[in-house]
C-alpha positions in Angstrom: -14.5 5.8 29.6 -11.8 6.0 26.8 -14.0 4.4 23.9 -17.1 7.1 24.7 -14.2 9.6 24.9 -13.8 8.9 21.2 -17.8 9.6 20.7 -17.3 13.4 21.9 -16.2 16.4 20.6 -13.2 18.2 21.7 -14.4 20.8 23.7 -16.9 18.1 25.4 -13.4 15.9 26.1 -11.8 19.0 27.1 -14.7 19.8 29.8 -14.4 16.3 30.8 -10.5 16.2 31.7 -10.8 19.2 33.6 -13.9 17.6 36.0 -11.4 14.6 36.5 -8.8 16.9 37.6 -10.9 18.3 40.2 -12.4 15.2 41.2 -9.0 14.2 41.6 -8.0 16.9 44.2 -11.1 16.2 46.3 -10.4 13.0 46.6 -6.7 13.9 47.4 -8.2 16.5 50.1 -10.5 14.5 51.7 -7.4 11.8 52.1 -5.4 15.2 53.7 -8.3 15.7 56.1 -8.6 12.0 56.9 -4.8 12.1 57.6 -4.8 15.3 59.7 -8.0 13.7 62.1 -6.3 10.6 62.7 -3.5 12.4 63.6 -5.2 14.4 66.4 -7.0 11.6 67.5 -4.1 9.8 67.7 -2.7 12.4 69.8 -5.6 13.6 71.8 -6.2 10.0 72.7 -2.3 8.9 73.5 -1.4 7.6 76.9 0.6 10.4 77.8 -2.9 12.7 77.4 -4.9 10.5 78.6 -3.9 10.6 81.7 -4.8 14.7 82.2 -7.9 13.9 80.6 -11.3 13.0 82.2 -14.6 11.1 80.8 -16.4 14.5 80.2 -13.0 15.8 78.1 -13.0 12.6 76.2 -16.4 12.8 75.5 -17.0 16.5 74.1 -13.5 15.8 72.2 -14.8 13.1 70.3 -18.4 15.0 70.0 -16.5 17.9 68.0 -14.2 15.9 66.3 -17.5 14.1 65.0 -19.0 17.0 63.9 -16.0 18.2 62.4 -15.8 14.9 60.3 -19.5 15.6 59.2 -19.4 18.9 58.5 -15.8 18.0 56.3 -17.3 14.6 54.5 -20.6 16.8 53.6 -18.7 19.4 51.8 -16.5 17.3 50.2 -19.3 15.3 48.8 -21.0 18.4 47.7 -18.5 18.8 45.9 -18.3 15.8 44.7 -21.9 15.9 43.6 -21.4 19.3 41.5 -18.5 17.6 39.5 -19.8 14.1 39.0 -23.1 15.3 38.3 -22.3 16.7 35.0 -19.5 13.9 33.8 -22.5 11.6 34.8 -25.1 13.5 33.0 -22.8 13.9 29.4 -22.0 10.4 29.3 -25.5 9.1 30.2 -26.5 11.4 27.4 -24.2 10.0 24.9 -25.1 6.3 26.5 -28.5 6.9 25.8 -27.8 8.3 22.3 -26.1 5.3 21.3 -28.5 3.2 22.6 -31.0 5.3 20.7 -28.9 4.8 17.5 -29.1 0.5 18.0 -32.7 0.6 18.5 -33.1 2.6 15.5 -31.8 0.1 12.9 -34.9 -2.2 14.4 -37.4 0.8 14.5 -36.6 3.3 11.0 -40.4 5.4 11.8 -38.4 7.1 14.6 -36.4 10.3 12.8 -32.7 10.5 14.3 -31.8 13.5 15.7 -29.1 16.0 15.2 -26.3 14.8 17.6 -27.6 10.8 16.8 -27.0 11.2 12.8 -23.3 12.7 13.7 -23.1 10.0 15.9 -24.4 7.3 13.1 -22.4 8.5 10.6 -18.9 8.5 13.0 -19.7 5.4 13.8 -20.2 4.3 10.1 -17.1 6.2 9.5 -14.7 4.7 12.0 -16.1 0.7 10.9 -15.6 1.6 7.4 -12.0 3.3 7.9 -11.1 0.7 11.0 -12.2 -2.5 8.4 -10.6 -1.2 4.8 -7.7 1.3 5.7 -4.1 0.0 6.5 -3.2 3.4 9.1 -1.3 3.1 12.7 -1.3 6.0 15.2 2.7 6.1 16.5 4.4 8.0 19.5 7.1 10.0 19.0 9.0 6.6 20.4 7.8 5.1 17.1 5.4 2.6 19.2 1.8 1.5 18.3 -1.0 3.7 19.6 -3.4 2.6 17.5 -3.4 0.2 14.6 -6.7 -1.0 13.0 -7.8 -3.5 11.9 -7.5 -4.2 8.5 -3.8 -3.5 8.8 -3.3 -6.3 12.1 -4.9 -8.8 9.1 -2.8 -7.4 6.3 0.6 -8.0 8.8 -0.5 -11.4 9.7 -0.6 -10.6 13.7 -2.8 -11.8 16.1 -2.0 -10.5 19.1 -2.2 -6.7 20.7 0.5 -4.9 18.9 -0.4 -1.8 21.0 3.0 -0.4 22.3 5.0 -1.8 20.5 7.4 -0.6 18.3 6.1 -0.3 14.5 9.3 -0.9 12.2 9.1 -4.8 14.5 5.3 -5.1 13.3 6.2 -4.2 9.9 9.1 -6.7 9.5 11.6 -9.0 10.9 14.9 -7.5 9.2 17.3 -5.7 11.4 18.6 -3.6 8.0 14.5 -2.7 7.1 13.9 -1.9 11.0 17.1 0.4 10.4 16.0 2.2 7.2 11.9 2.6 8.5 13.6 4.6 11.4 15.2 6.5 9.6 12.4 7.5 7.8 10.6 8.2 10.1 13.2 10.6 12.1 13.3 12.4 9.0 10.3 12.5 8.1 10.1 16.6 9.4 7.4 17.8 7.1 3.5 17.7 7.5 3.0 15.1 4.2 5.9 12.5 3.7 5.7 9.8 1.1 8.0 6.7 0.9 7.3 3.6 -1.2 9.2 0.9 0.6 9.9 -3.1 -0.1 10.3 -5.1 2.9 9.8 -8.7 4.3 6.9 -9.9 6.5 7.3 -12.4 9.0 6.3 -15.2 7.0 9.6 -14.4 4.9 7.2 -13.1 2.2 8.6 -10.1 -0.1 5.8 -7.2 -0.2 5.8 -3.4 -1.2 4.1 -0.5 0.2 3.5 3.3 -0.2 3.6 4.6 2.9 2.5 8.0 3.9 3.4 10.0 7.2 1.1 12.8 8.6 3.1 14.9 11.7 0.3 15.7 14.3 0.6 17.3 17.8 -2.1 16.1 20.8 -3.6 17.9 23.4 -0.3 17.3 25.5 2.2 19.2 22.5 4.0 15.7 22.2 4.4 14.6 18.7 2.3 11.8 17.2 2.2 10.7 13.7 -0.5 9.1 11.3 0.8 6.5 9.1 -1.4 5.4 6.2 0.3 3.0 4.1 -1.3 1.5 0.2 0.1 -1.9 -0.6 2.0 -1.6 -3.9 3.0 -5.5 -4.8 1.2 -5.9 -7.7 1.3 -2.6 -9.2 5.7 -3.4 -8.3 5.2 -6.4 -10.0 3.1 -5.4 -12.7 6.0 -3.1 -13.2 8.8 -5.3 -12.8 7.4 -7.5 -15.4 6.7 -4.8 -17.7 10.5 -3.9 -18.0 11.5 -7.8 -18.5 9.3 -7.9 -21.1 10.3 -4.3 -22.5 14.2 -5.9 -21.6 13.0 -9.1 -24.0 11.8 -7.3 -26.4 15.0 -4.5 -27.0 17.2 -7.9 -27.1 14.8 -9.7 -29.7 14.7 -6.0 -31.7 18.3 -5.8 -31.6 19.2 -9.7 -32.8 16.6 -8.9 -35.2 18.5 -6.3 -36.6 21.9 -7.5 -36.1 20.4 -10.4 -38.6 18.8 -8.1 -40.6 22.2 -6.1 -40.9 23.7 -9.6 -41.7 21.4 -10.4 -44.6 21.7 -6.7 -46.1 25.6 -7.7 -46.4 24.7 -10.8 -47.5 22.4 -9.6 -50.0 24.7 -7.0 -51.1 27.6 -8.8 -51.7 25.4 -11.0 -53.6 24.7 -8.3 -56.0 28.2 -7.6 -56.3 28.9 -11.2 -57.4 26.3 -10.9 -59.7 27.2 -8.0 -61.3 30.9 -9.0 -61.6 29.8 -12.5 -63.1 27.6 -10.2 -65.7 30.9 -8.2 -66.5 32.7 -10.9 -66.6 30.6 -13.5 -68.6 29.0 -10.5 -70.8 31.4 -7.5 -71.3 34.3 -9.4 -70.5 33.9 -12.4 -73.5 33.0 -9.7 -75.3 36.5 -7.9 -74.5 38.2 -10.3 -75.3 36.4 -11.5 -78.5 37.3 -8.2 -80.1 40.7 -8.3 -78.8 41.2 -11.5 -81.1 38.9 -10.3 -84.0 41.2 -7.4 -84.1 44.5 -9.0 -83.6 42.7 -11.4 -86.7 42.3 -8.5 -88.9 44.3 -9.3 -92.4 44.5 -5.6 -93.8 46.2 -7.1 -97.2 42.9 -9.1 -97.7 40.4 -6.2 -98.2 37.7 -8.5 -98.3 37.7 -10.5 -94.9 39.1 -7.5 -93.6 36.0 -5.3 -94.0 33.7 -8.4 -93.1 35.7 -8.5 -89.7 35.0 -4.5 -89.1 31.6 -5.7 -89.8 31.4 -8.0 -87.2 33.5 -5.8 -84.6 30.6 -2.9 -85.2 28.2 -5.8 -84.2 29.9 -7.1 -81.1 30.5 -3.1 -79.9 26.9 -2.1 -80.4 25.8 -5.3 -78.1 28.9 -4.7 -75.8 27.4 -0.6 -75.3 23.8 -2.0 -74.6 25.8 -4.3 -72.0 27.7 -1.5 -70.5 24.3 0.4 -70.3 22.5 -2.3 -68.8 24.9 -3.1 -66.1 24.8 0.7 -65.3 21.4 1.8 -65.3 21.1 -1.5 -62.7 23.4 0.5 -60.3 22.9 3.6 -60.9 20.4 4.9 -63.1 20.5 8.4 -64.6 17.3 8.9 -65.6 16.5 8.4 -61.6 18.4 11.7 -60.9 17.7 13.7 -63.6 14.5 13.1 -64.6 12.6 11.8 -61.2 11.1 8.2 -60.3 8.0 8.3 -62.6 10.6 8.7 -65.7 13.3 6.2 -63.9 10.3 3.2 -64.0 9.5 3.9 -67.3 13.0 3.3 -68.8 13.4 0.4 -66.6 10.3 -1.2 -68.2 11.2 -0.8 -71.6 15.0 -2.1 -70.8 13.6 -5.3 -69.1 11.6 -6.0 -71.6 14.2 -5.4 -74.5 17.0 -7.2 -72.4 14.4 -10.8 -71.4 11.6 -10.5 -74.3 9.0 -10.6 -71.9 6.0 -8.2 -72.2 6.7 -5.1 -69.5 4.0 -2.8 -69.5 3.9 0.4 -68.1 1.1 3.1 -67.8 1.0 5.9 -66.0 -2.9 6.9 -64.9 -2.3 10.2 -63.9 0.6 11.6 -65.2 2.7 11.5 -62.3 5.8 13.5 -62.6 6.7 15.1 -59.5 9.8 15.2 -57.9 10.6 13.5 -54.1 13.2 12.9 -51.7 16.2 11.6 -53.2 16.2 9.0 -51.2 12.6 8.2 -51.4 12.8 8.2 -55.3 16.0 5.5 -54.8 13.6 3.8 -52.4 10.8 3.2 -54.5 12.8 2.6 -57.8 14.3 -0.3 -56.0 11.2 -1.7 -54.9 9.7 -1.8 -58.3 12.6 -3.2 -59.2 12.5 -6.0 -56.9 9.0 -6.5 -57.6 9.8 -6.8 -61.8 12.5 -9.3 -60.6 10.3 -11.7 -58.9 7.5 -11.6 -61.0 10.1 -12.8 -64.2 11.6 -15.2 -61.9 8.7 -16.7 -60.6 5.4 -15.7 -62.3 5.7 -17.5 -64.9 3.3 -14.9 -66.5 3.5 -13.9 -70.0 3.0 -10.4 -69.3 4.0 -7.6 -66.3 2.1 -4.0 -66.0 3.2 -1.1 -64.0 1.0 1.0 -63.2 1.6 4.8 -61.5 -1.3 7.1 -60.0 -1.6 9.7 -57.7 -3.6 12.0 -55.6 -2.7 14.9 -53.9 -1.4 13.5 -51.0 -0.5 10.0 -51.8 1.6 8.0 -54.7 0.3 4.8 -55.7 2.3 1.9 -57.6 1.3 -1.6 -59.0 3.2 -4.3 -60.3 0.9 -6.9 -61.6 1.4 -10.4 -63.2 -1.1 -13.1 -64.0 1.1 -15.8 -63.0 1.3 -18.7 -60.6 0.9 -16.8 -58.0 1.8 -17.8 -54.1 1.2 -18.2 -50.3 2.4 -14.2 -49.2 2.2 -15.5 -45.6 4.2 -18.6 -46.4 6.9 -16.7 -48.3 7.7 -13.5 -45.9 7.9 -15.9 -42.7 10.9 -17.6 -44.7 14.5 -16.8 -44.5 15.9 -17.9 -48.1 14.5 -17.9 -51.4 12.5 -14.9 -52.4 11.6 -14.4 -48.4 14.4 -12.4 -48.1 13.3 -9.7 -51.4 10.2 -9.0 -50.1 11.6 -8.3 -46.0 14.2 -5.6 -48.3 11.0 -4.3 -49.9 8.9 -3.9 -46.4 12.4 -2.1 -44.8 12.5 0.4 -48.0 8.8 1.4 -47.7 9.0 2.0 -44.1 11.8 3.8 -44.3 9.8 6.7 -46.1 6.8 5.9 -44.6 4.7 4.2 -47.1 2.6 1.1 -47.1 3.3 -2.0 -48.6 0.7 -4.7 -49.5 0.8 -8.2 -51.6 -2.6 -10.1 -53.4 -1.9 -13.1 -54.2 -3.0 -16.6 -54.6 -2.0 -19.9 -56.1 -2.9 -19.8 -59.9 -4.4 -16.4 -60.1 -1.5 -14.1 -59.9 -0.1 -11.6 -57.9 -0.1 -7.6 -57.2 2.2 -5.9 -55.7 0.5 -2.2 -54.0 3.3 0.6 -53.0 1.6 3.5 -51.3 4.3 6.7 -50.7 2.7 9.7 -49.1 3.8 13.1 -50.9 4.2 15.8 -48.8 2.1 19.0 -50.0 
């Protein structure tokens, strides 16, 4: 009777209990009666009675009683007959439903009727929630009223876990049995959520969201629906997701610990390189005139004006030092006149200093001011660009070349030189490897875009894109 029970409504269940109850007192009534006769019979028929008794007393005693017993057993199956009738009568209605419900999956012509769709689609329903749904029914005891089906397969158990106690069918650890109780004291409100990683009885590790849904019966004693979600791979998904995120802050961080390290390194290697161009330039030249002057004969009128001659010489080339050596710090044309002017004065020093061919042309007249920063930015990567191409190119001649539009700044330094591998050279860590990684952190550092052509034999480009704010 308690699966068709689950095939009714609750008013029809509710009709249903109250026809047992009174079944259940006729039945106890009927076993009061039968009591209470055998009682007087007992009595009537004891020895002690018997004896005042006669045949004919006997007789019509047993005559009424019989009648009595008749007249009792009729009514109570009357009765009987008026409440089994209808309990009879619903669930030989809802048998024959169902059975209308099988035959119809052989015989679709038939139209189902109202109470056999809802029917049909409960039981559709219930198989579908029963075979993909991990959700137990609980007491307020916390033991297994109903589990289904899908969930018994998830938890690996084959036998009836009906009754017992659900933190034991989730898991074999005392602490975890501990902390699901817990929850589930707690859990006061109508919606609870928990995500929770336990360990199964095969000592496997697993995760799941569980969700608890307060209910009260028919009876006012608390039950709760539990619908739990398994979580493992989403855990994991996550889990991994921050090793790799870990990874890749410790690679990011190395990276530019050794990127800090080669700045230094780079840096002090400019400082040794300026101080050996003091030193081996301005500094010979120092102390040249320091002897040419200590030299000076001013009785001899003669050598002596030939040795002013030759100190005018050796303090023109020693100013042009001086200015070179500066203008490679620090130039002033960068802060007074902007980067446009700045690459121009550049070009025509280079070329003065090395006797190579240094070009410059600018397209449209570019003359804008920027950042500070992103002028020193940009001067410096021309700069390291003009460097390479006279240290490597080979090329007998280097154009710059400046144009803009309104929202972007475009630079090329070109050279029709040996050219090389970019892909070979940027994945290095010495050599020239290191100029162009400088170059990449100085254009992103404003934003810009930074792209080399090159191949073996046909020279290389060098594009600097800088956007200019409006």
């Amino acid at each position: 009777m308690g699966l068709l029970d689950t095939y009714l409504s609750d008013r029809e269940r509710s009709i249903l209990q109250k026809r047992r109850s009174k079944i259940s007192g006729a039945f106890f009534l009927l076993f009061v009666v039968v009591i209470v006769m055998s009682y007087i019979i007992q009595n009537q028929l004891s020895k002690e009675n018997t004896v005042l008794m006669t045949q004919d007393d006997i007789k019509s005693l047993k005559v009424n009683l019989a009648l009595i017993s008749v007249f009792v057993l009729g009514y109570l199956g009357w009765i009987l007959f008026k409440l089994i009738r209808p309990t009879y009568i619903s669930y030989l209605d809802l048998i024959t439903d169902l059975l209308a419900i099988k035959n119809n999956v052989h015989n679709s012509d038939r139209p189902l009727s109202s109470r056999e769709n809802t029917l049909l689609r409960f039981r559709e329903l219930n198989f579908a929630v029963n075979n993909a749904v991990l959700y137990a029914t609980i007491t307020d005891e916390n033991r297994i009223a109903y589990i289904s089906k899908k969930f018994e397969e998830y938890l690996g158990h084959k036998e009836d876990l009906t009754f017992r106690k659900f933190e034991e069918v989730l898991t074999y650890k005392h602490n975890q049995h501990h902390k699901i109780r817990k929850i589930l004291t707690t859990a006061t409100g109508e919606l609870v959520n928990k995500e929770l990683r336990l360990t199964n009885h095969q000592g496997e590790i697993f995760w799941i969201e569980m969700s608890i849904i307060n209910m009260d019966n028919l009876k006012n004693s608390k039950r709760r629906l539990i619908v739990c979600h398994d979580i493992t791979k989403r855990k994991h998904a996550g889990l991994e997701m921050q090793r790799v995120s870990r990874s890749k802050f410790v690679a990011e961080v190395q990276s530019q610990k050794d990127l800090s390290q080669q700045i230094m390194t780079a840096q002090e290697d400019e400082r040794k390189r300026i101080a050996k161009d003091i030193h081996d330039g301005i500094g010979q030249m120092l102390t040249a005139l320091r002897f040419n002057i200590d030299g000076i004969d001013l009785t001899n009128h003669t050598k002596a004006e030939e040795s002013l001659t030759s100190l005018k010489e050796v303090f023109g080339q020693l100013i042009k030092d001086v200015r070179a050596v500066t203008f490679s710090l620090a130039p002033p044309e960068l802060t007074d006149h902007g980067v446009a002017s700045a690459i121009r004065k550049m070009t025509n020093m280079v070329g003065n200093f090395t006797g190579h061919k240094v070009l410059y042309e600018n397209v449209s007249e570019f003359d804008k001011r920027l950042d500070n920063n992103v002028e020193v930015n940009i001067y410096r990567v021309v700069q390291e660009a003009v460097n390479n191409a006279l240290k490597y190119s080979e090329s007998e001649y280097i154009l710059i070349t400046l144009d803009h539009t309104d929202s972007y700044l475009k630079i090329k330094v070109e050279d029709e030189g040996v050219g090389f591998d970019p892909k070979n050279v940027t994945n290095t860590v010495e050599g020239t490897g290191n100029g162009l990684r400088f170059m990449k952190e100085r254009v992103n550092y404003f934003g810009g875009e930074l792209r080399i052509s090159s191949e073996p034999n046909k020279g290389t480009t060098v594009h600097i894109v800088v956007p200019i704010d409006k």
